[in-house]
C-alpha positions in Angstrom: -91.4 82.9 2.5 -93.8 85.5 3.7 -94.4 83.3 7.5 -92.8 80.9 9.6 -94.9 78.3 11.4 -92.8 76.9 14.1 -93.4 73.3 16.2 -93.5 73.7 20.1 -92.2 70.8 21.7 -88.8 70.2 21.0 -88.0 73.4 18.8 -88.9 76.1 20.7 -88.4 74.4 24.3 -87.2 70.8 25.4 -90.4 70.0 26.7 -90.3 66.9 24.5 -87.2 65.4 26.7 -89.5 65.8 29.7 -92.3 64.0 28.2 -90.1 61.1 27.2 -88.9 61.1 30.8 -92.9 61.1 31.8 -93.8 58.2 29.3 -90.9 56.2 30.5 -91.5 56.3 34.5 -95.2 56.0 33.9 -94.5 53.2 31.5 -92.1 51.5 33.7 -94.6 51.0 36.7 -96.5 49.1 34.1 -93.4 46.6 33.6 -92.8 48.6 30.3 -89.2 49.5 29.5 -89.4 52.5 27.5 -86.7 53.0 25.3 -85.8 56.4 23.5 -85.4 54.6 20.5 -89.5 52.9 21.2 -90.1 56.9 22.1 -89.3 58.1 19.3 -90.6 55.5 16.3 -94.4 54.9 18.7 -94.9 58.6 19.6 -92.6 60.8 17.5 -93.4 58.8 14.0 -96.4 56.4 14.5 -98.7 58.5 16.9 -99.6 55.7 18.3 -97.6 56.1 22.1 -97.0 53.0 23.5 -100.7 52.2 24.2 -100.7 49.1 22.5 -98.2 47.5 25.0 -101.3 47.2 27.7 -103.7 46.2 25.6 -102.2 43.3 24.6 -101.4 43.0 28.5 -104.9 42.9 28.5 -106.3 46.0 29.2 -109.5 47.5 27.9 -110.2 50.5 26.4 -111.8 52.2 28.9 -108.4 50.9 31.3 -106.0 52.3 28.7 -108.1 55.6 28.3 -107.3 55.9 32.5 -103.9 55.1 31.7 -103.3 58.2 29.3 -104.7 60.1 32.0 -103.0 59.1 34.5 -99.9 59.7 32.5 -100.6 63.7 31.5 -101.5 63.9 35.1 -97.8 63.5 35.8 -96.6 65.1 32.7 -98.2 67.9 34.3 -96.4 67.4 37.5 -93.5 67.5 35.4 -93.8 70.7 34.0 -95.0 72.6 37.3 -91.8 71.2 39.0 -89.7 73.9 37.4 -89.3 77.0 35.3 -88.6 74.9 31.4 -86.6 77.6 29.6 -86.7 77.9 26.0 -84.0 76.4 23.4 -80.9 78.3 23.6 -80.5 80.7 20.9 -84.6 80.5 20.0 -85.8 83.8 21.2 -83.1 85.6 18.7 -84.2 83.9 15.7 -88.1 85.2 17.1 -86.6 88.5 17.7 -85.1 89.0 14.2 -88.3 87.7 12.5 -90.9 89.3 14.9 -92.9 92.7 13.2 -91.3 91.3 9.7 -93.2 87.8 8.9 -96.0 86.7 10.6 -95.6 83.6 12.8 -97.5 81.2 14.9 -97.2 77.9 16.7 -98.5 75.0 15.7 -98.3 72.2 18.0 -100.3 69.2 19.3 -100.0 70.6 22.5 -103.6 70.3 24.8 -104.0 74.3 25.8 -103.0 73.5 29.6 -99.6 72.2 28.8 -98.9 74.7 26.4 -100.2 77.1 28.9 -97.6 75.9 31.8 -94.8 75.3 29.3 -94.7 79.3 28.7 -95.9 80.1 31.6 -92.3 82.5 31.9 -90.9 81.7 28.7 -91.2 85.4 27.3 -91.7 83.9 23.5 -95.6 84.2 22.9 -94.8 87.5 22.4 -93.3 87.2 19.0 -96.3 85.0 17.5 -99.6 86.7 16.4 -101.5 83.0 16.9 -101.2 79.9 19.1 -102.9 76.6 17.4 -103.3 73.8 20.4 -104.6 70.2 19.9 -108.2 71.8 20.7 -108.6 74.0 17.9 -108.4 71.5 15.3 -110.1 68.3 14.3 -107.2 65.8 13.9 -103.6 65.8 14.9 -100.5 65.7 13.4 -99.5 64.0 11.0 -102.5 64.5 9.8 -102.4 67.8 7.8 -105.5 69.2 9.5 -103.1 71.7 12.1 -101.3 72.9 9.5 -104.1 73.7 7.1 -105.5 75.9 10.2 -102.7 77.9 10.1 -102.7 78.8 6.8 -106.8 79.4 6.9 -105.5 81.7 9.4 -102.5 83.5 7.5 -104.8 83.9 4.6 -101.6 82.5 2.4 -101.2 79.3 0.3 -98.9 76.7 1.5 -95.6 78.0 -0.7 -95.6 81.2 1.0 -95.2 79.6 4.2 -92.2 77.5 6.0 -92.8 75.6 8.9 -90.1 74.2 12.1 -90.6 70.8 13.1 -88.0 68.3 15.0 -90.3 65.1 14.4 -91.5 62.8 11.6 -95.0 63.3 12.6 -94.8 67.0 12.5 -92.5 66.8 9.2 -95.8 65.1 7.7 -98.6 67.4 9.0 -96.4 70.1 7.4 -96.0 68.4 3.8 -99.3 66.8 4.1 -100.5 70.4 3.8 -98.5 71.5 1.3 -95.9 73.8 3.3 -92.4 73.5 3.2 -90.5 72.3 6.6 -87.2 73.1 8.1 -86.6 70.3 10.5 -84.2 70.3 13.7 -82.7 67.4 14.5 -82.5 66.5 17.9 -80.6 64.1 20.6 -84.1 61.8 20.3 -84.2 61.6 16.5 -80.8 60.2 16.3 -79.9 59.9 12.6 -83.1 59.9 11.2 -82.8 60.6 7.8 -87.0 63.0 7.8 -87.5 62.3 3.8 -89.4 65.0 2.7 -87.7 67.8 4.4 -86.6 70.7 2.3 -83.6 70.9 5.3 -82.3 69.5 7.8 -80.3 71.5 10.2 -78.1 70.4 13.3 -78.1 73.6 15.6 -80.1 76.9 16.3 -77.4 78.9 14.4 -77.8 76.6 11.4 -82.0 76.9 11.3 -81.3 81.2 11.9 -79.3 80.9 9.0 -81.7 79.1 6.8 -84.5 81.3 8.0 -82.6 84.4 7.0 -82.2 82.4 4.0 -85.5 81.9 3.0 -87.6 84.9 4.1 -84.5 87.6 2.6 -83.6 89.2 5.9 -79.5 88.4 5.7 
């Protein structure tokens, strides 16, 4: 592998347990009780958040669009609240790779979380590019993220690996043609991510597939 394309939320910080937390107390005041297990299948493998539950309370487009809103709004608040550091053991896997393979993020973050999620997180220093839900047309699964990346890179997709902890971001990756590593976390519970060309349980597992697979052991 000549570059490593790594996921954001959920691999290289747990922003993703905070957004679950957002969803559900957002969700809740709407009589909505969010489970991790609805978290996971609407957001994490549909795409579809769990948008559908008020409109068939009745709520129009325009009401839901509020909604979503409303609901980054306190995401937001979420994030500002406290320093987010990143997934133990991350930042020496980035260490080891950095000046050796090119790497970037791609993640459906918007650019203002992203931006607040690192805003002390030291790690954007190891990636040479930062692809955000604004700098492509559709998000994942669609394959339209990953294909950026590799315009990017200048590389075809089997010189490339990409990190992902979701279904969604499993199929954006292979819907592009790259190869992804997939780190399963306490939300994906025993998934089984068909299509992955691994699955690994811990950081020190995923450093030693990546050592693996772009011949640095």
């Amino acid at each position: 592998m000549r570059a490593v394309l790594w996921d954001n939320d959920g691999v290289l910080v747990d922003s993703e347990q905070i957004f679950f937390e957002a969803n559900r107390a957002y969700f809740a005041g709407h009589a909505v009780d969010l489970t991790q297990r609805d978290f996971f299948e609407w957001f994490l493998v549909q795409d579809r958040g769990a948008w559908h539950i008020l409109a068939a309370q009745g709520m129009s487009g325009e009401q839901v669009a509020h909604c979503k809103a409303e609901r980054d709004a306190l995401y937001m608040q979420r994030l500002l609240a406290g320093q987010l550091p990143a997934t133990p053991g991350i930042e020496d896997i980035l260490a080891a790779l950095h000046n050796r393979v090119p790497m970037g993020v791609v993640t459906s973050s918007s650019p203002e979380h992203f931006a607040t999620i690192h805003r002390a997180s030291g790690l954007m220093r190891y990636f040479d590019f930062v692809l955000t839900a604004d700098r492509y047309a559709r998000a994942k699964p669609a394959p339209d993220p990953y294909l950026k990346a590799l315009e990017i890179l200048n590389l075809s997709p089997d010189e490339c690996v990409a990190v992902e902890d979701s279904p969604r971001g499993l199929a954006a990756a292979r819907a592009a043609g790259v190869d992804c590593i997939v780190l399963r976390t306490p939300l994906a519970g025993d998934y089984a991510f068909p299509g992955a060309c691994r699955i690994v349980d811990s950081v020190a597992e995923l450093s030693t597939v990546l050592e693996e697979m772009t011949c640095l052991a």
